[in-house]
C-alpha positions in Angstrom: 77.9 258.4 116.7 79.2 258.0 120.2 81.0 254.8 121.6 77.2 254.1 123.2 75.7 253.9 119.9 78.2 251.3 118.6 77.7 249.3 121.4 73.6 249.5 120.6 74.8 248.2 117.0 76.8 245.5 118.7 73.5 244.3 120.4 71.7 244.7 117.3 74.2 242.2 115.4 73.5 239.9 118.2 70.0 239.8 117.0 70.6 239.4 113.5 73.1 236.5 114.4 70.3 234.7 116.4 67.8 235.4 114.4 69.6 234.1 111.2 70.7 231.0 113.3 66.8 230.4 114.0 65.6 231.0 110.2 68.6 228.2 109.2 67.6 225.4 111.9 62.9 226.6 111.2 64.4 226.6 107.4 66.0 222.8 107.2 63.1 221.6 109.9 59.8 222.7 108.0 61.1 224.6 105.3 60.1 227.9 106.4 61.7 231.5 107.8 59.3 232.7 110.2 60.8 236.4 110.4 62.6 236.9 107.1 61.0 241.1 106.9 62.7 241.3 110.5 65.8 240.3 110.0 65.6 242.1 106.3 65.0 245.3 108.3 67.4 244.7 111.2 70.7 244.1 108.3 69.5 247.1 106.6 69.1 248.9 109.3 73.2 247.5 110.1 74.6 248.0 106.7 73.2 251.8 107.2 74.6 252.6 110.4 77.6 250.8 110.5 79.5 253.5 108.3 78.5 256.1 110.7 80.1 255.0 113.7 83.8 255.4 114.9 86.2 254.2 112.7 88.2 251.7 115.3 84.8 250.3 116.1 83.6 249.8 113.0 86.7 247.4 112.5 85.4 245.7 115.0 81.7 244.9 114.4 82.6 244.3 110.8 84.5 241.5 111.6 81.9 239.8 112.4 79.9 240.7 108.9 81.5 237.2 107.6 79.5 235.5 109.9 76.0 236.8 108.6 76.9 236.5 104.9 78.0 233.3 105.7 74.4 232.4 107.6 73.0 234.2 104.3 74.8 232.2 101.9 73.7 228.7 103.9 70.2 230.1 104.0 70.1 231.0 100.2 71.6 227.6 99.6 68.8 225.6 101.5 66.2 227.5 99.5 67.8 226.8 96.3 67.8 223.4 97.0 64.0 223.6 98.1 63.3 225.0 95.1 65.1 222.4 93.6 63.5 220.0 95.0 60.2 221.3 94.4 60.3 221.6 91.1 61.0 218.2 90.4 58.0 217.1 92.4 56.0 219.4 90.4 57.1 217.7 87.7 56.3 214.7 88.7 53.2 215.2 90.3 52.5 216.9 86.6 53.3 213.5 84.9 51.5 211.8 87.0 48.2 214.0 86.1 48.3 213.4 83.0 48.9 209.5 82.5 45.9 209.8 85.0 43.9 212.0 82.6 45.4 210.1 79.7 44.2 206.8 81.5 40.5 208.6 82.0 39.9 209.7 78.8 40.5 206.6 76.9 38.1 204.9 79.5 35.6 207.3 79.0 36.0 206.8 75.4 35.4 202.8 75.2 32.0 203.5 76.9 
């Protein structure tokens, strides 16, 4: 790869930054990633090229590779802890069905 081409990955890491940044702030707001196969693509599409660029300049970009696992780790955190959260409504909303069913069927019952 030429000079040219690193600088087209540069741009591309650009995109996965912002995107990432977007999916974090749409992810704690409504609880959704609205372009997760996009920026799946666009890091695979990184983590392929970026050994087949100039040594010096691959230095360079991958310095900023903490940044996105550092976006990715926040990201998988918020999930976690949606799934979390979820979960325990489920639960509850579980309990709640069946002291209503409960409730129900012994009404029924005295009729």
């Amino acid at each position: 790869m030429t000079i040219s081409d690193a600088g087209i990955l540069e741009i591309e890491l650009e995109k996965v930054k912002s995107l990432l940044t977007k999916s974090e702030y749409s992810l704690q707001k409504d609880g959704a990633i609205p372009n997760s196969s996009e920026i799946e693509i666009r890091i695979n599409k990184l983590c392929k090229q970026l050994p087949t660029i100039e040594p010096q300049e691959a230095k360079r970009l991958a310095q900023q590779l903490p940044y996105l696992i550092n976006s990715l780790d926040k990201i998988a955190e918020i999930i976690k802890e949606r799934k979390s959260n979820d979960i325990l409504t489920d639960k509850t909303l579980i309990t709640k069905a069946s002291k209503a069913y409960q409730s129900a069927s012994k009404y029924k019952r005295g009729f």
